[in-house]
N, C-alpha and C positions, 0 to 999 in steps of 0.2 A: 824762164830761168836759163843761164848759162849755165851748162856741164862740161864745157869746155872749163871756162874759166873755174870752175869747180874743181875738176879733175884736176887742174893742173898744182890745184890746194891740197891735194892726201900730201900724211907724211910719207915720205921715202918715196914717190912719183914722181922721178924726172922725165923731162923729155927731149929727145935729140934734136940737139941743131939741125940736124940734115931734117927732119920731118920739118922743123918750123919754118925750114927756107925752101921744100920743095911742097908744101902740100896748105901751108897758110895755118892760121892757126885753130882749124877745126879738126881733128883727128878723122881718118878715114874709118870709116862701120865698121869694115871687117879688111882682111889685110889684101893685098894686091894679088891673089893668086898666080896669077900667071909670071910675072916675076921672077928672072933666071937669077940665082945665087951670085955672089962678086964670083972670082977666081981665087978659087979652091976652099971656099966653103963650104962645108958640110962635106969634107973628103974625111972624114975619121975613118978608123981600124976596120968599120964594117962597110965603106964605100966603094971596095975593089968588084970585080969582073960580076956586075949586075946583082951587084948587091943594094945601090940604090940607082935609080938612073939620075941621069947629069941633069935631066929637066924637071927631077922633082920638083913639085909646087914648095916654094917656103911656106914653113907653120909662121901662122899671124903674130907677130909681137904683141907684145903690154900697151907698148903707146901705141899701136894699130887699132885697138879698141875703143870704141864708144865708150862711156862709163854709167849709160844708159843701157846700153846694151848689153856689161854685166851687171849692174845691180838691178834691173830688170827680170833676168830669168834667174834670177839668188831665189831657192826656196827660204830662205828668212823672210824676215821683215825688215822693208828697211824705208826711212823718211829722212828726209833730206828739210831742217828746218835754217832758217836765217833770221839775224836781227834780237834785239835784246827781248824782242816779246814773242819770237820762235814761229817767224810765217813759216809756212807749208812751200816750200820749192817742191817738193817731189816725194809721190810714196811708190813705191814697184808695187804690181799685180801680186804679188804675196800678201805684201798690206792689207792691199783693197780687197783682196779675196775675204781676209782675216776681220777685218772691221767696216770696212765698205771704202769707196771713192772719198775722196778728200778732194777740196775745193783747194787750187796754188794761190798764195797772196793770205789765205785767214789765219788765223793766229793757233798755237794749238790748244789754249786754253779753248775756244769757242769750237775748232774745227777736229779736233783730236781729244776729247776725251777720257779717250782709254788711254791715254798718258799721264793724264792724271789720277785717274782710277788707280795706273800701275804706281804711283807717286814719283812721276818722274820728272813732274815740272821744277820742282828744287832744285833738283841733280842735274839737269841741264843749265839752270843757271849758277850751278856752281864751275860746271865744264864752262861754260864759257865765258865765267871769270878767270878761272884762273888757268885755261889753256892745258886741263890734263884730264886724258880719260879716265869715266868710271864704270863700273860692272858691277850690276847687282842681276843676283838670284833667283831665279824660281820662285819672280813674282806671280802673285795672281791674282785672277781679272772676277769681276762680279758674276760674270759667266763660266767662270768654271776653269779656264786657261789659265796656263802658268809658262812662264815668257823668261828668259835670262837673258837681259837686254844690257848692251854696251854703249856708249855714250860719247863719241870722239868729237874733241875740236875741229874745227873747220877755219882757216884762215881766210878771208875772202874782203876785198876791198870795201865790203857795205854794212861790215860791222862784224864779220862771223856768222859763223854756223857753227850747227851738232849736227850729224849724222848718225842716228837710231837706230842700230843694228840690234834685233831682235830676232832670239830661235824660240821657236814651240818647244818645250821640256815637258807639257802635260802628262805623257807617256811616263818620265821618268818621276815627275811628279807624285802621279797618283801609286807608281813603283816604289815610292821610296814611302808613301803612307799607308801603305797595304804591309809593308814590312813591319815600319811603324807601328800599326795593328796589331801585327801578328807577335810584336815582339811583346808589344804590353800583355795582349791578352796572355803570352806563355809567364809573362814576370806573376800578371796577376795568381795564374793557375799558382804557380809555386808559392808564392807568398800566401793563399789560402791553403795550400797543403801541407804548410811551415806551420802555420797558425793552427791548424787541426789537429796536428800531431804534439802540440806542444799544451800542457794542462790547463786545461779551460779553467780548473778554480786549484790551487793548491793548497793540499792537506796543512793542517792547521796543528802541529802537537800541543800539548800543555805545556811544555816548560820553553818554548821560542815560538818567537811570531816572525813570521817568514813576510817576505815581497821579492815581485822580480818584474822584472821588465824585457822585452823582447823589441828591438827595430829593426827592419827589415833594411839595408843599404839604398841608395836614393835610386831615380830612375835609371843612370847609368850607369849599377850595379845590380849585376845576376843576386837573386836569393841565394844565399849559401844554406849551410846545414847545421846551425850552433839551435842549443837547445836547453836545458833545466829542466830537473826534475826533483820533489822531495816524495820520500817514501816513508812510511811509517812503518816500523820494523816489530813494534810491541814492545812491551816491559819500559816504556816511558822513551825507548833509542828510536831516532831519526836516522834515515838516511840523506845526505845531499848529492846532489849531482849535479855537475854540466860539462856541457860537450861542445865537441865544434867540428862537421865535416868540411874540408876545405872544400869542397867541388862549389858549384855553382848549379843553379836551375832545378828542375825538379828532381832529376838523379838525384843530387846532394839532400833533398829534403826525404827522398824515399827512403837513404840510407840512415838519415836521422832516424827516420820512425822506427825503423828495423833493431837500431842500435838502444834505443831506448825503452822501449820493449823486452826487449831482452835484460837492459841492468832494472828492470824491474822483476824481472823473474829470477835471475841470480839474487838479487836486493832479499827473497823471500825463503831463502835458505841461511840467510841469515850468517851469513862469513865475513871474514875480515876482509876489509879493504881492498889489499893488494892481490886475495884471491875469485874478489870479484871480477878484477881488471882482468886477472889472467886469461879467464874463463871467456870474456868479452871480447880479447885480444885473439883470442881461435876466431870466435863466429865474425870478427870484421874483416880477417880475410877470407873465411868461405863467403862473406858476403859479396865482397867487390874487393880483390885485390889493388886495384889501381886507385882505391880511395881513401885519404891519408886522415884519418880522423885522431882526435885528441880528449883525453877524458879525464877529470877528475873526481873521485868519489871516497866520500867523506863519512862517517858515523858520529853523531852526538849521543854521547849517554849522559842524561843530568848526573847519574849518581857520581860520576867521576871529574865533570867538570871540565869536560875539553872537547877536541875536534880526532878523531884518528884516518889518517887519511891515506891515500896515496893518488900519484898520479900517471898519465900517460901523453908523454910531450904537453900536458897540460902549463899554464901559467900559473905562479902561489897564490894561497887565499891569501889574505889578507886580513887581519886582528887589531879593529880597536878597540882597545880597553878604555875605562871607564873614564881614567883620567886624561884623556886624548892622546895618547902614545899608541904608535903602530908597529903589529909584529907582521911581519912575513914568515910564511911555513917554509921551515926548512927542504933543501934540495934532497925530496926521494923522489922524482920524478926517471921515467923511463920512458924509452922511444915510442911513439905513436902507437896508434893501434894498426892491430893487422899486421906489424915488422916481424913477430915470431921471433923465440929463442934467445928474450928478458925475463927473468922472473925482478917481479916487481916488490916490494918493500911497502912496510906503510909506515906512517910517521905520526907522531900528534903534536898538537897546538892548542894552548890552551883558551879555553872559549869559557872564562867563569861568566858569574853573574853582574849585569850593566857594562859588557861586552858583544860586541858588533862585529860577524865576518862577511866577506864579502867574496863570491865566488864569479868570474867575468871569463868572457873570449877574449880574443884577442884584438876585436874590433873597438875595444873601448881604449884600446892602449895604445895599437899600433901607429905610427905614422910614415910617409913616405921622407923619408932623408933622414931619419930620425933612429935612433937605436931605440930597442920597444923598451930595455932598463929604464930610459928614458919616462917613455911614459908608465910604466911601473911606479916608481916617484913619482910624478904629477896623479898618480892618484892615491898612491900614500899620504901627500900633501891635503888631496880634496880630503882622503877621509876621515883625517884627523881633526877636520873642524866638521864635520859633517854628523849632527845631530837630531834626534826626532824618531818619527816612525820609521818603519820601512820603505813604505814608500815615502817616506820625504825625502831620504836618503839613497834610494834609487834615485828620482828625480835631481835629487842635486850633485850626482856624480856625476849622473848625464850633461847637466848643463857646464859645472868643472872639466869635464875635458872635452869640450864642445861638440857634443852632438847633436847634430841638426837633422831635419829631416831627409837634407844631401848629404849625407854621411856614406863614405864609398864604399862601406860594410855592414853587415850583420854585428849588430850589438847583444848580447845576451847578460845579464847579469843579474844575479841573486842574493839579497841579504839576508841575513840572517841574524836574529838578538837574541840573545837570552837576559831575559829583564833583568832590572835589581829588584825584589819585590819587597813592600816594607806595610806593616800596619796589619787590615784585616785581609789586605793579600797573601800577605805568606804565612798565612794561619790555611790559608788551605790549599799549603803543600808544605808535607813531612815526611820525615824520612828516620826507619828505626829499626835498626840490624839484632842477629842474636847468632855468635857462634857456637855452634853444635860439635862437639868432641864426640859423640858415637854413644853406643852403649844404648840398653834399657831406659835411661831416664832421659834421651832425645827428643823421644815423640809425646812425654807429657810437658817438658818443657816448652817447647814448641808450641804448644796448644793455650798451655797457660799464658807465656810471650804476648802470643798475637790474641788474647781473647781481653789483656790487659791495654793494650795498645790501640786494637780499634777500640774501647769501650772511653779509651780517653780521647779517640778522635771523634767519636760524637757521633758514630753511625748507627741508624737502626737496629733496631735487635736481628729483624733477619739478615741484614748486609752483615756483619758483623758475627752471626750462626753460620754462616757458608764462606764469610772468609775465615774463620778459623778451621772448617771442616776442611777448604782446600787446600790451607797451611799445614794443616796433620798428613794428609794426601801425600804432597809433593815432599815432606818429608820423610816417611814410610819409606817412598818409592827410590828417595835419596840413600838410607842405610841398608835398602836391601839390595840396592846395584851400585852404590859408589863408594866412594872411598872418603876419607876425611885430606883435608878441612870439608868443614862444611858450614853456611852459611845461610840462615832464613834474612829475609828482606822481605819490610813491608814498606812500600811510598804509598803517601795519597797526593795527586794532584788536585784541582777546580773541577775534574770530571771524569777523573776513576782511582777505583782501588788497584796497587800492583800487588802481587804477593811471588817470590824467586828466591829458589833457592839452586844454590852450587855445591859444586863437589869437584873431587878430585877426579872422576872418571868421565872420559871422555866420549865414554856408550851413550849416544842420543836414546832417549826411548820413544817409543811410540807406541802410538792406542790400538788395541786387538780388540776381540772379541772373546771375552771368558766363559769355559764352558762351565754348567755347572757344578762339575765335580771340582773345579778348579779351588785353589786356596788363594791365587793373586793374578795377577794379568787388571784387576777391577781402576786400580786405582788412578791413573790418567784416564780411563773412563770419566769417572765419576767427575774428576776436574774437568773435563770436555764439557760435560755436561750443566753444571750448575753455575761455570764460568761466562765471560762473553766471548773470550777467547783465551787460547794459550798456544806455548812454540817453546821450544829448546834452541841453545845454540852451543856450537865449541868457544869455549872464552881463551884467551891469551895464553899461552906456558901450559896448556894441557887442562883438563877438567872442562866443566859443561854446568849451564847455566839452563833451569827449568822454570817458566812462569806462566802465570796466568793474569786476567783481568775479570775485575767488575766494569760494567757504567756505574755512575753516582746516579740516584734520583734527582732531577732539576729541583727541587725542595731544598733541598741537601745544600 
């Protein structure tokens, strides 16, 4: 093969006249060292008083080299092929090191291989159709090598050439899959500790059936920190909740578990709304000041028929009613958690019966170019046709505002229904109030009430002997520490008895131990005891609400 006549094919390779008419047209090996400079070359700024001598050797030019001689000692690879069917002119000792000797004259399909292996016999016949180089990546070979090989035309009077400039990346290779590695195994770890900290089954109340769904953002998205949670609070009220911490990766999921944890033990003292948050809003900046988390937390009470809520930088729930009309909760929302020195507000939204709320992050709405009001509407829009279960209604939000498995965030979202119940369902659940004025004839009234009420709901005699024994209780213990109004309540849901009453005073009580000489302190005892549970709360405008529960026998 000519290298001559090759070399003188690169692009941008010319060569002087003077070399063609003084040395023929074979390029000299190496350049003429001995060779004195014309007159006054190489006198630049540093060539005064022995700073260079006069008879420095000239450095070798460009066209003084062989082109043997540099793609020869190139640690790449490189192959010098011709012809439409790609003979072998020439591979440097890099090559042959790297695959072995090649025979000049064979084709590379038969004599080259591992150019096909790297899938490069296309790409060379598309270089040498159409006269432009290509560059493909961090191929690699059967054996383990990964190669970022270049592909340039070669002009040559016997048809053309490609020149196969190939570097070993194996090093950066196996560096950028080890990262690879390391970065899924860290997505994986978080997205299992996302998933662990987030309710393996959610509580179920009687009077709404709950669903939610969690996705984690696709592979090119850190885990974030958004989460759900429902809490059951007693006397028939729900708690809802969700959250969202902006961070990414496991930090963000640690603070998730921290933060939820916590509005679950605030959840069990049983306050309003916006004095939950407050309380939540200290411990998220002792937690991590630098992590901008957002909350919404919500209370259902059936007996009232609605949502009371409040939020923190959270986004509104959202209310479809029965006949497909959508509310959004009104703006009480305040600055994120952890900002300090908000006091927060709560609000309510009505949630009757054959009504659907929906509580989301902000990964279900947001998009990039897009104002999130935006998507706000776009799921106003899904929700409003969107009917069924919970989860059918999760699922078809999901796929309403398209989320895929490459979704670039954390999705969380919660629905929530309170049926419309008709026939032999809502025969078991009622609801039957008695207002108590005070005085002597209270606590027989009282007795009598609820021994006439359960006896028309159809409970046993002994369910029906202890819920009237805990109605006299909680009423006693009402005239002797509070004030009027005052109020007995009995509900029955599908699987227990409530019995609650209120008052005017806002003195929570609680259970002692009575000594015997004592005349009272017994009687939240004795409810402790024969109940399956009870709790007090402060209620709205002052005064305090005291109840207790049965289970129902599965009979029942």
């Amino acid at each position: 093969m000519n290298f001559t006549r090759w070399s003188a094919r690169f692009p941008g390779t010319q060569r002087r006249a003077a070399a063609r008419s003084d040395r023929g047209s074979v390029p000299a090996a190496r350049g003429e060292l001995g060779q004195q400079p014309e007159s006054g070359a190489g006198q630049g700024p540093g060539s005064g008083d022995g700073a260079q001598s006069s008879d420095a050797p000239r450095p070798p030019a460009l066209e003084d080299l062989s082109l043997r001689e540099i793609v020869g000692q190139l640690p790449a690879l490189v192959a010098l092929l011709y012809g439409p069917e790609h003979r072998v002119a020439y591979v440097n000792e890099a090559y042959a090191a790297a695959f072995g000797p090649r025979a000049v004259g064979a084709t590379a399909a038969s004599e080259l291989p591992e150019l096909e292996e790297l899938g490069l016999l296309p790409l060379m016949d598309q270089v040498l159709r159409s006269g432009t180089p290509r560059t493909v990546k961090s191929r690699r070979t059967p054996k383990g090598g990964s190669y970022t090989i270049t592909c340039t035309p070669l002009d040559t009077p016997d048809g053309g050439g490609v020149l196969v400039f190939a570097t070993d990346v194996t090093d950066h290779a196996e560096a950028a899959e080890r990262l690879r590695t390391s970065e899924s195994r860290q997505r994986e770890t978080a997205v299992t500790l996302q998933r662990s900290l987030l309710p393996q089954e959610l509580e179920q109340p009687d009077d709404l059936r709950i669903a939610a769904t969690y996705q984690p953002g696709g592979e090119e998205a850190a885990v974030g920190g958004d989460w759900y949670d429902v809490i059951t609070l007693g006397a028939g009220r729900t708690a809802l909740v969700i959250g969202d911490v902006m961070g990414r990766g496991v930090r963000a999921a640690a603070v998730m578990g921290q933060l939820r944890t916590a509005v679950r033990a605030y959840a069990r003292l049983d306050l309003p709304p916006h004095e939950v948050l407050q309380l939540l809003d200290g411990l998220a900046a002792e937690i991590d000041a630098s992590q901008i988390a957002t909350c919404a937390y919500a209370v259902h009470d059936p007996n009232e028929g609605r949502l009371v809520y409040a939020s923190a930088g959270h986004l509104p729930i959202l209310v479809r009613h029965e006949d497909g009309t959508v509310a959004r909760a009104e703006d009480h929302t305040g600055p994120p958690l952890g900002t300090g020195g908000w006091m927060h507000t709560s609000g309510t939204i009505a949630l009757p019966p054959g009504s659907t709320a929906v509580l989301y992050t902000d990964g279900l709405v947001e998009r990039r170019r897009e104002d999130i009001d935006e998507g706000v509407s776009a799921l106003e829009r899904a929700l409003s046709g969107a009917t069924g279960t919970p989860e059918v209604v999760c699922d078809r939000l999901m796929r309403a505002l398209g989320i895929t498995a490459d979704h670039d965030d954390d999705v969380a979202v919660l629905v929530v229904q309170h049926p419309s119940r008709k026939g032999h369902d809502a025969e078991l659940f009622h609801n039957a109030a008695l207002e108590l004025l005070g005085g002597v004839e209270a606590a027989p009234r009282a007795r009598a009430f609820a021994t006439g009420v359960l006896s028309s709901w159809r409970f046993p005699v002994e369910l029906s002997d202890l819920g009237v024994l805990a109605a006299s209780e909680l009423v006693a213990n009402s005239l002797q520490h509070g004030t009027p109004p005052m109020r007995l309540r009995l509900r029955r849901t599908d699987r227990r008895l409530i019995i609650e009453v209120t008052d005017g005073d806002d003195h929570l009580p609680r259970r002692r131990r009575a000594e015997p000489a004592d005349e009272a302190g017994r009687g939240i005892s004795i409810v402790a005891t024969i109940a399956s549970s009870w709790g007090s709360r402060r209620t709205p405008g002052g005064g305090k609400a005291v109840w207790c529960e049965f289970a129902l026998p599965e009979q029942s």
